[in-house]
C-alpha positions as CSV (number, residue, x, y, z in Angstrom):
1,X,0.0,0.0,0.0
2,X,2.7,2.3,1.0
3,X,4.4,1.7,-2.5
4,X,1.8,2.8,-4.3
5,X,1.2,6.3,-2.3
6,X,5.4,6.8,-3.3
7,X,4.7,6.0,-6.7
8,X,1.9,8.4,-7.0
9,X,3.5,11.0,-5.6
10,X,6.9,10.6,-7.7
11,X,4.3,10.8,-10.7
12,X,2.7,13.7,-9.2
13,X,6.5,15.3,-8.9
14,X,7.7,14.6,-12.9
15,X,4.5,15.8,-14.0
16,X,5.2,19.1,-11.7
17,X,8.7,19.2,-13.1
18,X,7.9,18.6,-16.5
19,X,4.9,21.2,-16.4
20,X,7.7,24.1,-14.7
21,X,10.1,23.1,-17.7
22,X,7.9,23.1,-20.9
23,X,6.4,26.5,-18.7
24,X,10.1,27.8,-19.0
25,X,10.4,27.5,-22.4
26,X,7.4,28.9,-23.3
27,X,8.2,32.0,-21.2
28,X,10.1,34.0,-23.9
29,X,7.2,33.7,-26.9
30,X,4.6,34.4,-24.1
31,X,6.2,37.5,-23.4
32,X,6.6,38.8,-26.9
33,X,2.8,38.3,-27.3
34,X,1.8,40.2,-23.6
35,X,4.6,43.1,-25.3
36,X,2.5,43.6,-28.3
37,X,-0.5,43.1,-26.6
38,X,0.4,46.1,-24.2
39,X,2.7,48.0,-26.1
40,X,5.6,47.1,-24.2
41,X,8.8,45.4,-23.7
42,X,11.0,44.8,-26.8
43,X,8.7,47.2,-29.0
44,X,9.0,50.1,-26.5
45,X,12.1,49.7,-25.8
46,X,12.8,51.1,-29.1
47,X,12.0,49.7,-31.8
48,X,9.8,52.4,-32.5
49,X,12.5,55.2,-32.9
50,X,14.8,52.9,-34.6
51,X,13.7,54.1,-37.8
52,X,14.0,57.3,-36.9
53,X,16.7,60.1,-37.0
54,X,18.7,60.4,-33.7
55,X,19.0,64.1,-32.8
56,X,21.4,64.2,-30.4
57,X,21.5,67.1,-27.3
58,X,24.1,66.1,-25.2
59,X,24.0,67.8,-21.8
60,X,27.9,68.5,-20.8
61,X,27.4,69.1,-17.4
62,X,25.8,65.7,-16.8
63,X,27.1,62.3,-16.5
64,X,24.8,59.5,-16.2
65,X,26.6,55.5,-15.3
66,X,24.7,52.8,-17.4
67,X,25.7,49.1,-16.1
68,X,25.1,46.7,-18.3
69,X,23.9,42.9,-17.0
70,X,23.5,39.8,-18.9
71,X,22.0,36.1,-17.6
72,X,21.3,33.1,-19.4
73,X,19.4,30.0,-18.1
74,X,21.0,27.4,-16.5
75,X,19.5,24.5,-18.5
76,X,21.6,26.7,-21.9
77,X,24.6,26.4,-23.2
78,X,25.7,29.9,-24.1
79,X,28.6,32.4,-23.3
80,X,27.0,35.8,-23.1
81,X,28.4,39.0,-21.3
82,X,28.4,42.5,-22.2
83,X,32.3,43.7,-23.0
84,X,32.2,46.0,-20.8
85,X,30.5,46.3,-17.5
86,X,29.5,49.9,-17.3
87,X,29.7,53.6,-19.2
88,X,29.6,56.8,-18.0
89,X,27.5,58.7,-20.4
90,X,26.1,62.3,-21.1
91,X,22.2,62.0,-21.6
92,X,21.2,63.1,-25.4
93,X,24.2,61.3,-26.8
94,X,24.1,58.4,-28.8
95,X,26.5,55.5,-27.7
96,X,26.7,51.6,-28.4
97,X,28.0,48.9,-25.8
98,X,28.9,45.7,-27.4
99,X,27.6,42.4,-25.8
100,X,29.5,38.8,-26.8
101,X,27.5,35.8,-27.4
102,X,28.6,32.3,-28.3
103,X,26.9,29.3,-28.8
104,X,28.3,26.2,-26.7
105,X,26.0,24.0,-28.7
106,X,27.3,21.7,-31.5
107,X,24.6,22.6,-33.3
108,X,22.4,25.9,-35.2
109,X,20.5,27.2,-32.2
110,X,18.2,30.3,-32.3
111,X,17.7,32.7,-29.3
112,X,16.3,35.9,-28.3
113,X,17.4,39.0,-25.9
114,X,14.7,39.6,-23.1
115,X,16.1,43.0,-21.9
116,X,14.7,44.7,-18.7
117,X,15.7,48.2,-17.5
118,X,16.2,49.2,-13.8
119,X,14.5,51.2,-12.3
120,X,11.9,50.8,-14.1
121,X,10.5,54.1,-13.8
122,X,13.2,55.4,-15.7
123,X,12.5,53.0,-18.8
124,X,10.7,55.7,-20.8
125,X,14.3,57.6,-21.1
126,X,16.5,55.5,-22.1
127,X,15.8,55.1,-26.0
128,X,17.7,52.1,-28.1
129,X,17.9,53.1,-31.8
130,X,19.5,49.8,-32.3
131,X,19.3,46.3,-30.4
132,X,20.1,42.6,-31.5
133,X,17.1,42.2,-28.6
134,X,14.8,43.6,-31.4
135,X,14.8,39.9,-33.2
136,X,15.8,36.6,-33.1
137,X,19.6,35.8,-33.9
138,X,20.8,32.7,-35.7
139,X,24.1,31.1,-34.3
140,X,25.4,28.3,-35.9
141,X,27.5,25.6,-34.0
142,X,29.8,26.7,-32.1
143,X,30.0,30.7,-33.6
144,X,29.9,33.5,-31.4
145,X,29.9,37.0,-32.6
146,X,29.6,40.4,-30.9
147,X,26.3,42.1,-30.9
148,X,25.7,46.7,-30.5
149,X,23.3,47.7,-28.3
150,X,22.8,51.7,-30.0
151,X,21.0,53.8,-27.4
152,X,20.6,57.5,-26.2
153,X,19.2,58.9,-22.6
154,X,17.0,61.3,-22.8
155,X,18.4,65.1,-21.4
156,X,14.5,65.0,-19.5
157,X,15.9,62.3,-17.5
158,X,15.0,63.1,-13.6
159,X,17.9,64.9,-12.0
160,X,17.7,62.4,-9.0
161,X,18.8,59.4,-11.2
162,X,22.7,59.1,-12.0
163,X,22.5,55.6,-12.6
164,X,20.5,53.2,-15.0
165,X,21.1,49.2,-15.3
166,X,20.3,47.6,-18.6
167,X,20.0,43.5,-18.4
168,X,19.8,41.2,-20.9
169,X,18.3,37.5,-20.6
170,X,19.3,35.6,-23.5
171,X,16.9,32.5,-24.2
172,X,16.7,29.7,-26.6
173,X,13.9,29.2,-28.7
174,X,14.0,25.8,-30.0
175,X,10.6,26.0,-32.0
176,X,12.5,28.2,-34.3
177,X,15.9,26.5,-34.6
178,X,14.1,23.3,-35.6
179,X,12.4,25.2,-38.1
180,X,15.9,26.1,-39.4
181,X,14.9,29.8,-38.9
């Protein structure tokens, strides 16, 4: 009798675990929908002004530090880091941090940038005119490649904030590698 209780439970478990990993990968493509839906995200983050001209205003007198963060999942096998850890920047000038991403895989894989900006009231300001987060990038086995992040703070940036983090998650999507996307 007892056995049977076990084996229910272990069931019970591997379904739970299954159920939190298929949930996992089905995080990234959930959130692209919920950003279109609300107008958020990856398109606000901007790829609205990407085709648009950058006027830059730099303000002299103001220096701004921008860290730059980067994650993958544990359960991928990726090298991924930003080249340099942070910038000291004048808001209404355009710069570009470089980020480095290889894939560990020994085959193509397909993955996408989730970025986040902290704090996240200060989102709004800080513009990207150019991201690899904007799509999905193709890496074939074993390549690694660097990746520009373009981006300008806005000079209406509250004077309380001197410091901005930008993060990067960097995901897998299989449904898209093994369409040979």
């Amino acid at each position: 009798m007892a056995g049977r209780g076990h084996r229910g439970l272990v069931f019970r478990l591997a379904l739970f675990t299954a159920g939190s990993f298929a949930f996992g990968f089905a995080l990234v493509p959930l959130y692209s929908v919920l950003c279109r839906v609300w107008d958020t995200g990856n398109r606000w983050y901007g790829t609205q002004t990407a085709a648009a001209a950058v006027v830059e205003r730099p303000v002299a007198d103001r220096l701004v530090t921008i860290e730059f963060v980067s994650s993958v999942p544990r359960a991928g096998d990726w090298e991924f880091a930003p080249r340099v850890s942070s910038l000291r920047v004048h808001p209404g000038k355009l710069y570009e941090a470089t980020f480095h991403a290889k894939n560990l895989t020994g085959t193509a894989v397909v993955a996408q940038a989730v970025p986040s900006i902290a704090p996240s009231s200060v989102a709004r300001y800080f513009k990207k005119t150019e991201c690899f987060c904007f799509r999905p990038q193709s890496f074939a086995a074993g390549e690694g490649r660097e990746m520009p992040v373009r981006f300008i703070v806005d000079p209406e940036l509250p004077a309380d904030v001197d410091r901005i983090t930008l993060a990067y998650s960097f995901f897998d999507l299989p449904q898209t590698a093994a369409a040979g996307r």
